[in-house]
C-alpha positions in Angstrom: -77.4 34.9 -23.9 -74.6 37.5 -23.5 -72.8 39.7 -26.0 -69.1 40.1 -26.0 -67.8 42.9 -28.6 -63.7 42.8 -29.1 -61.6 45.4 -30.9 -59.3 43.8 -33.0 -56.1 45.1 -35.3 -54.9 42.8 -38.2 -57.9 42.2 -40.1 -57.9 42.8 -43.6 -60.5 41.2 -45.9 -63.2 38.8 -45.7 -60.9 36.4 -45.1 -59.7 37.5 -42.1 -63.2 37.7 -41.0 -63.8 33.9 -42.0 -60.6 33.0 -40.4 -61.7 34.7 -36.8 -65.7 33.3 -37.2 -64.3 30.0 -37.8 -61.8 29.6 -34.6 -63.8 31.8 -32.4 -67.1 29.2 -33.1 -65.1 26.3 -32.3 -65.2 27.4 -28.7 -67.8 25.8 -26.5 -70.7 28.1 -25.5 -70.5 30.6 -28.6 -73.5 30.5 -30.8 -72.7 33.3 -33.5 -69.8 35.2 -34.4 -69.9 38.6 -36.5 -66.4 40.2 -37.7 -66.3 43.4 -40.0 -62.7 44.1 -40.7 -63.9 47.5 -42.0 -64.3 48.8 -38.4 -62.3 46.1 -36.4 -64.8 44.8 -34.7 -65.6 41.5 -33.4 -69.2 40.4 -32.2 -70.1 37.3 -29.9 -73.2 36.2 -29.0 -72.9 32.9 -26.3 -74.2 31.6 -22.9 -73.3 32.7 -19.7 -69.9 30.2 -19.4 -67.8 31.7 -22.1 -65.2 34.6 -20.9 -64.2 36.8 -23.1 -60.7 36.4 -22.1 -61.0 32.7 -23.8 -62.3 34.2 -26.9 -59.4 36.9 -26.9 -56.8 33.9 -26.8 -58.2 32.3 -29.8 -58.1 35.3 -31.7 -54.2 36.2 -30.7 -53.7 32.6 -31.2 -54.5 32.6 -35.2 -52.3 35.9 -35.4 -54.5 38.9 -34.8 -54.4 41.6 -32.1 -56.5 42.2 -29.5 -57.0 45.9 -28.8 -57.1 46.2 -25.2 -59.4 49.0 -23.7 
């Protein structure tokens, strides 16, 4: 089990959050998914085969913005 944190800009409410746990556990590997939109944050818990880069592209791809760092 790995952890894979991602800044992320965009996120407003609880919705936002829903919206990001939802697509994010869609992807193959990823067993939970934490987003607080208070702090920007986005937490991944998966096995070794997901890259993070794949869970960035799912968050740009439902219109939020990956903070690069």
């Amino acid at each position: 089990m790995k952890e894979i944190n991602i800044k992320v800009k965009g996120m407003m409410c609880e919705g936002c959050e829903n919206r990001i746990k939802n697509a994010v556990s869609t992807i193959n590997g990823v067993e939970s998914v934490e987003a607080n939109h208070r702090e920007g944050t986005v937490r991944v818990l998966s096995n070794e085969t997901v890259k993070k880069e794949n869970i960035e592209e799912k968050i740009d791809d439902i219109g939020f913005e990956v903070v690069k760092e």
